[in-house]
N, C-alpha and C positions, 0 to 999 in steps of 0.2 A: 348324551350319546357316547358309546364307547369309542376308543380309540380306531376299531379296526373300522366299525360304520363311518366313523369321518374317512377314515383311509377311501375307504369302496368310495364313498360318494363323491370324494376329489377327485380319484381315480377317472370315475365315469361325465364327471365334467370338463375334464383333460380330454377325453376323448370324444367328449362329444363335438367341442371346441372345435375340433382337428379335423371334424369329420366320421361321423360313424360312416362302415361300407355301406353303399347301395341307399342313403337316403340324403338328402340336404341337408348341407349345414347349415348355419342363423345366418351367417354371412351371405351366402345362398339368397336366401329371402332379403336380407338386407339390401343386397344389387339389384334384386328384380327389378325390372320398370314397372310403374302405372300404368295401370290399363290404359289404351289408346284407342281411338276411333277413326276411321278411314272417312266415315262421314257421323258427323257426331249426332248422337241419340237415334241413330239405324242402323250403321252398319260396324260393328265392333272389330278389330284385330284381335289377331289369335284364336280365333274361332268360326266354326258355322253357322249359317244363318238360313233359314228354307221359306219360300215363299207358298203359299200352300192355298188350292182352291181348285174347282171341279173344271175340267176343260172347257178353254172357249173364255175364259173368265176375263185374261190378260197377264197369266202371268210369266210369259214369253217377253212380252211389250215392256213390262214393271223392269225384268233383269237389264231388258237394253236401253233403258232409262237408267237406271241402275250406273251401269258399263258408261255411259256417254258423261255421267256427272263423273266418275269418278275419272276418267281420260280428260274431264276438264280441266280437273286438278286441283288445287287447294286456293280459295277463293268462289267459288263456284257454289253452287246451293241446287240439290236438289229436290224438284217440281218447286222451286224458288223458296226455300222453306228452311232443308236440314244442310246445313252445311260443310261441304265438302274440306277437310280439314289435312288433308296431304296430298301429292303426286303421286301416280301410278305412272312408274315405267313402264308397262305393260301387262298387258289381262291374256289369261284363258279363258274361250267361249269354248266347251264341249256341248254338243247339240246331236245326237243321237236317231233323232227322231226327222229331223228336216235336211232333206237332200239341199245341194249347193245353191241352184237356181232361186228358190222359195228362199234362203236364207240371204245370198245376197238380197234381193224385195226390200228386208226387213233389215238389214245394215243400212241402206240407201233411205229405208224412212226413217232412219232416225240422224241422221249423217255421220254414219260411223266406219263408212264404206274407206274414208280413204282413212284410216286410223291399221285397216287390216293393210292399206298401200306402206303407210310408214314401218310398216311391224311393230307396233305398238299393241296390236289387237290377232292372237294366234286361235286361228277357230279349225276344230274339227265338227262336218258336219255328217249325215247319212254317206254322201257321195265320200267319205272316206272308210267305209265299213261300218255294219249294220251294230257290229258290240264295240265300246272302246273301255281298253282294260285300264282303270288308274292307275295301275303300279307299274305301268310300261313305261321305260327307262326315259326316253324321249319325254312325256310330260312331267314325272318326279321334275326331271332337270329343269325342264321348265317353269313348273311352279314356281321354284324357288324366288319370293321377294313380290309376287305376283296375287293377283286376286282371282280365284278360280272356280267359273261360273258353269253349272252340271243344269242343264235344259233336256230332258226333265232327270231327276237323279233316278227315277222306277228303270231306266235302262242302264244303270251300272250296279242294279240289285242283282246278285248270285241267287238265283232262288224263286221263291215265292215274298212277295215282296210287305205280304201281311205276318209273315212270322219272324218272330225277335232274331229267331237263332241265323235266319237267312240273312236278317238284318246287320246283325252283327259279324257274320262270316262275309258276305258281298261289300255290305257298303260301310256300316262305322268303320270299321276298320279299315278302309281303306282313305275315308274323311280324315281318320287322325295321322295317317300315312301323309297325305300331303303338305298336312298343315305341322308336320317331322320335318316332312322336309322344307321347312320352309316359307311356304304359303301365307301369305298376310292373313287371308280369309279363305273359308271355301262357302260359293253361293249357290245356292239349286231352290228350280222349281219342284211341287211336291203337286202330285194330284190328290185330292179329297176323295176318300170314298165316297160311294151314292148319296149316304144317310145324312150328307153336308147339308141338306137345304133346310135341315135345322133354323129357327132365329137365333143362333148365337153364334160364335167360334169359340171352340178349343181347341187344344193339343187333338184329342182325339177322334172329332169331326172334321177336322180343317187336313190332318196329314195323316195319310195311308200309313198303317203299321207304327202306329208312330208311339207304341212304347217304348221302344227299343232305342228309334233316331232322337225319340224326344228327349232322351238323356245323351246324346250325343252333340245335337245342337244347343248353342248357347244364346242366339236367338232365331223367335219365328212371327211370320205374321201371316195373317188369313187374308184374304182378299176375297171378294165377292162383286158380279157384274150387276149394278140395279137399274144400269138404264143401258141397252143394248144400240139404240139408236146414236146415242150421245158419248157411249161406252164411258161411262160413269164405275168407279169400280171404288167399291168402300176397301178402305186398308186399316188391319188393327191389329196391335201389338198378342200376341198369343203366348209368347216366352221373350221373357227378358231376364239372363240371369243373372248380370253384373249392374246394370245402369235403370237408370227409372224411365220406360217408351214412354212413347207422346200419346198422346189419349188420341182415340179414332181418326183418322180423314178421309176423304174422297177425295180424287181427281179424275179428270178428265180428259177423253182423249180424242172429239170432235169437237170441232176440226183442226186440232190444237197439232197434232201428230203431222199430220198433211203438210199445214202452214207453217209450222213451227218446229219442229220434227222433234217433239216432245212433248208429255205430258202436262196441262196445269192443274194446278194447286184450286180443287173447286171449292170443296170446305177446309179451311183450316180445320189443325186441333185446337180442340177447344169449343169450335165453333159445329163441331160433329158431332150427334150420340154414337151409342156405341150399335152395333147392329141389334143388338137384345133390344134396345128405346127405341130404334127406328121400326121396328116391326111390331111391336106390342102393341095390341090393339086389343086390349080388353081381355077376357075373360078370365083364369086364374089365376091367384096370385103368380107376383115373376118370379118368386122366390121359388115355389111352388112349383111352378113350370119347369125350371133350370134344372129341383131338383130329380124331377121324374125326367128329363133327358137325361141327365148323369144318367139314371138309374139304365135305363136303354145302354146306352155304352157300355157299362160294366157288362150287364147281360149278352151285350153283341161280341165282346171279347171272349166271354167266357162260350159260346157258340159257336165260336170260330174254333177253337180247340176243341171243344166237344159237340157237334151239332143235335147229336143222338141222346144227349142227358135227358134226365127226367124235370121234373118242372121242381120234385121235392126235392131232390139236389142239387138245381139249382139256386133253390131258396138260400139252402144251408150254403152255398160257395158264396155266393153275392153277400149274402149277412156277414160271411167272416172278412170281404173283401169292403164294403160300406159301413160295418155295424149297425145296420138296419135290418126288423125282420120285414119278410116279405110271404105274403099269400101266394098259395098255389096258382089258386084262378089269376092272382096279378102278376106272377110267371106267367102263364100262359098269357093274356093279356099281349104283355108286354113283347111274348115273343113272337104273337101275330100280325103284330105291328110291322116287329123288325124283316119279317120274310113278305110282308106286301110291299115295305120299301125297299129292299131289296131287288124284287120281282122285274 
């Protein structure tokens, strides 16, 4: 190596050493903490997490189960299971959707009524205006150090709440606003579009719009109601980007909620399949099945942005998006599938 190449290369080691502008230095990353969990293997720090399922499902119920373990504090386990692994000084409830009356109801069945008495627990609900903006000065401040729960987050979308661009102008950006400023976690319900009663969960059957949030969240999970009497509700890991989720469970919320003013623990994990094994009953391979749904979602994507395409362009889009070819007749097919469940 010549003289002046050693020279550059010491040069640009010096400097990197010291800090190059505008990026991290190794020191930097040397300080970082390890990743931390607020309750370990569910609810991660420093990130989003969305609970995601078609309304009526429970997942209103899940947050303030949610809310009550983690106000329990560090020793505590929740649905007696994941266990709660730090103190919360105090939570955000934004709740958009349900006026004051209706939501005290639901602080009172889980006994979290007098947590909003200590100010432990700051809820905005309808009866404080029908839009609330994240980036209003008042909650920034708030957040800070706090865990900040969006019931449902479709009311702090700018937009139309199926396309990225609204997605990303209304709501990411405003998830990483909070969690800037401070925010241990940010937690929200997600409504499932129609096409959710699928047998599986994904990213993209379980959360509306969710190309966009699904890179924004670092974990999600799908929920689904299978026993409405009993309100039995299956829960399963759908993104987890840092740590290994627990494989499938259910719990239960008669008459546990009432008596108990929480949810139990009906299947463990482990002791749960996943919704794909509970519902398979036979006919075509599962492999088979999963991957002709995929194919539907790609196609219901690309229909959302173009509803008017032709069936032979959409061949050619889906192929370059799957590397699969695909027939015209099974374009069409597939897309009269998607406008009868729709319908």
């Amino acid at each position: 190596m010549r003289h002046e190449d050693k020279h550059s290369q010491h040069a640009a080691i010096v400097r990197y050493s010291r800090g190059w502008p505008g990026f991290h230095t190794f020191e930097d990353f040397e300080n970082a903490p390890p990743i931390t969990f607020a309750i370990r293997g569910f609810l991660q720090n420093d990130g989003a997490m969305l609970i995601g399922g078609l309304p009526g499902h429970g997942k209103t119920l899940i947050l303030l189960s949610v809310v009550k373990a983690l106000l329990a504090g560090k020793g505590a386990k929740l649905w007696g299971t994941f266990d709660v692994a730090e103190n919360a000084e105090r939570l955000l409830y934004l709740t958009p959707e349900v006026s004051l009356s209706p939501f005290k109801h639901r602080l009172k069945l889980f006994d979290l009524y007098r947590y909003v008495e200590n100010g432990r627990l700051l809820v905005r609900t309808l009866s404080f205006g029908s839009t609330t903006n994240l980036g209003d000065k008042d909650i920034m401040s708030a957040a800070k150090g706090t865990h900040v729960f969006l019931d449902s987050i479709i009311r702090f979308v700018e937009g139309d709440e199926s396309k990225a661009s609204d997605n990303q102008r209304g709501l990411a950006k405003r998830i990483f606003d909070l969690l800037n400023a401070g925010a241990r976690s940010v937690v929200g319900a997600a409504h499932s579009p129609k096409y959710s009663r699928t047998p599986f969960m994904t990213l993209e059957n379980t959360l509306r719009g969710s190309g966009d949030i699904g890179a924004v969240i670092s974990t999600a999970f799908g929920v689904k109601q299978l026993d409405s009497r009993q309100n039995i509700i299956q829960v399963e890991a759908i993104k987890a980007r840092d740590f290994e989720p627990s494989p499938a469970f259910q719990i239960i919320g008669r008459p546990y909620i009432t008596n108990e003013h929480d949810f139990r623990m009906h299947k463990q994990p482990g002791e749960c399949r996943s919704l794909t094994e509970e519902k398979n009953r036979g006919g075509a391979p599962q492999e088979r099945r999963d991957q002709r749904a995929r194919n539907k979602d790609a196609l219901r994507r690309l229909l959302e942005n173009d509803p008017t395409a032709k069936a032979k362009d959409l061949a050619k889009r889906l192929q370059k998006e799957t590397g699969a070819e695909y027939e015209e007749g099974t374009i069409r097919r597939l897309r009269a599938e998607i406008q009868k469940e729709a319908a």
